[in-house]
N, C-alpha and C positions, 0 to 999 in steps of 0.2 A: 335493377334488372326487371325488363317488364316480359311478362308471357303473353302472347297471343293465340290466337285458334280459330280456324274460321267458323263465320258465321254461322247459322240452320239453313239448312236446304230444303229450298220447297218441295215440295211431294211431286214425282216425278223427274225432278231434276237431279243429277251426277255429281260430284262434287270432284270439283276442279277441270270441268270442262269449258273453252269460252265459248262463246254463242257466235257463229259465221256470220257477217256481212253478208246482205246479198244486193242484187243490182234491182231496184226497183222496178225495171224495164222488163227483161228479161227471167229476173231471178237467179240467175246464177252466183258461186259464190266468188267473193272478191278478196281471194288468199291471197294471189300475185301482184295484184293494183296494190293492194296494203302493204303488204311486203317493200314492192319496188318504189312505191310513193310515185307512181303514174299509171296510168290505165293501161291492161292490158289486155288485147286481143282472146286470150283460153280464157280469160274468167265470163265471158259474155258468151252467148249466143251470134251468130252470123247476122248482121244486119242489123242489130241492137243499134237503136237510136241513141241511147243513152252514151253509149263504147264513142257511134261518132261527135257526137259534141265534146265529148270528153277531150278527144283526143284535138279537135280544133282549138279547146281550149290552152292543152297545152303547147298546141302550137303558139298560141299568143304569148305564152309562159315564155316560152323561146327565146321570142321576138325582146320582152322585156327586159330578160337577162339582159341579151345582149347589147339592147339600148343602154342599160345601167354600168357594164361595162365599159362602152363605148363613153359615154359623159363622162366619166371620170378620167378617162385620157383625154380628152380634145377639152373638156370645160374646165373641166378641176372642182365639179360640185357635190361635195361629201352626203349632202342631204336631200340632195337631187336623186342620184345614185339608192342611196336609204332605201329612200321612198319607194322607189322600183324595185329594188330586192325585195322589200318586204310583200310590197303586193302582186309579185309575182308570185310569193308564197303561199301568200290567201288566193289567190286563184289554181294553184297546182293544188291546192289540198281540198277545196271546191270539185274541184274538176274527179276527183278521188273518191267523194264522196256518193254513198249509194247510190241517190237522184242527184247527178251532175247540173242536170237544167234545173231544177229547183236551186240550190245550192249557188248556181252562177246566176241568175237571178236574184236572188236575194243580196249579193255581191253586185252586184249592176244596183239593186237600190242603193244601197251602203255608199257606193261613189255619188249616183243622182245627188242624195240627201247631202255629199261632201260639197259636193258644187255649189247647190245651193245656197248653205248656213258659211263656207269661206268665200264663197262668192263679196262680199259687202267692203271685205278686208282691199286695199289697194297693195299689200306687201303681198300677200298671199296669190297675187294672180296667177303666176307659174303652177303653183300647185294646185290649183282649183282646175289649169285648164291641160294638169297630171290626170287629173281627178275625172275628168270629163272623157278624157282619151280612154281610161280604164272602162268607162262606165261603156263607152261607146265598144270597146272589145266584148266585155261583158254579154252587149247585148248581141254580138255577131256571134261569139261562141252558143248564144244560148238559140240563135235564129234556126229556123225549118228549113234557110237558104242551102242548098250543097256548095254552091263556089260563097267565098269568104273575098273575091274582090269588090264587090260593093263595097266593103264597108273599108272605115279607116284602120289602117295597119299602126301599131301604136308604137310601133318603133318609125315609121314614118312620120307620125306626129309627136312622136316625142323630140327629133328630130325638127323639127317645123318649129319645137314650141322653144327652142334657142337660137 
C-alpha cells in the first residue's frame, strides 16, 4: 500500500486550487470552451478575434467529420476515414486552445511539413494530398479574411481527392 500527499505549495499559492485558462486575446477565462471542448461565445469578450477563428475552425472541424463519415459509406476506406477523424481532432482541440491562431498555425505547419517528407512516396499520394487540404484549412481558419469562400472547403476536396 502506498501513501501519498501533496506536494509544498509555493508561498502565495492555495492548495488545491487549479489555475484558469484565459484567452490570450481578450483574456477572459475559458471554463465553458474547456468544459464543452469547443469555443464559446461567454467565455470571450465581444469581438474577440481569437472566439472568431476559433469558431471558423471549427467549422472546418464540421466539414471533416462529415467528409470521414461520408467516405466510409460511398468508398469503403477505413484509414481514409482514420485519418480525418483524427485530424479533426487536432484541429477542434487547436481551435480550444488559449491562442487558437497560434495553435492552428502550428497545425497548418505540422500538415505543410506532412506533404512535403510523404510527398516522395507514390503509394502515399492520397494522403499527402489529405495533408495538403488540411494544411490549406489550417491556413483559412487561421486568415484575417471574414468570408472563408476563397479558400478550399476540405470536405470539397476531400471529395475531389476520390
Amino acid at each position: 500500500m502506498q501513501y501519498s500527499w501533496p506536494g509544498p505549495v509555493p508561498p502565495g499559492g492555495r492548495r488545491g486550487t487549479i489555475r484558469l485558462i484565459r484567452c490570450a486575446r481578450c483574456g477572459g477565462p475559458l471554463y465553458h470552451t474547456k468544459a464543452k471542448g469547443q469555443p464559446q461565445q461567454e467565455d470571450h469578450e465581444q469581438g474577440c478575434e481569437a472566439f472568431d477563428r476559433a469558431t471558423r475552425a471549427m467549422r472546418y472541424v464540421a466539414e471533416l467529420k462529415r467528409s470521414a463519415s461520408e467516405s466510409a459509406m460511398v468508398w469503403g476506406r477505413t484509414g481514409r476515414r482514420r485519418y480525418l477523424r483524427e485530424n479533426a481532432k487536432k484541429l477542434s482541440v487547436a481551435a480550444c486552445e488559449s491562442d487558437p491562431v497560434a495553435a492552428i498555425s502550428a497545425l497548418g505547419d505540422l500538415y505543410q511539413a506532412e506533404c512535403q517528407t510523404s510527398g516522395n512516396r507514390v503509394d502515399l499520394s492520397e494522403k499527402t494530398e489529405m495533408a495538403e487540404t488540411l494544411m490549406r484549412a489550417c491556413r483559412a481558419a487561421g486568415s484575417r479574411a471574414g468570408s472563408s469562400a476563397n479558400h478550399l472547403s476540405p470536405l470539397v476536396a476531400a471529395q475531389a481527392i476520390a
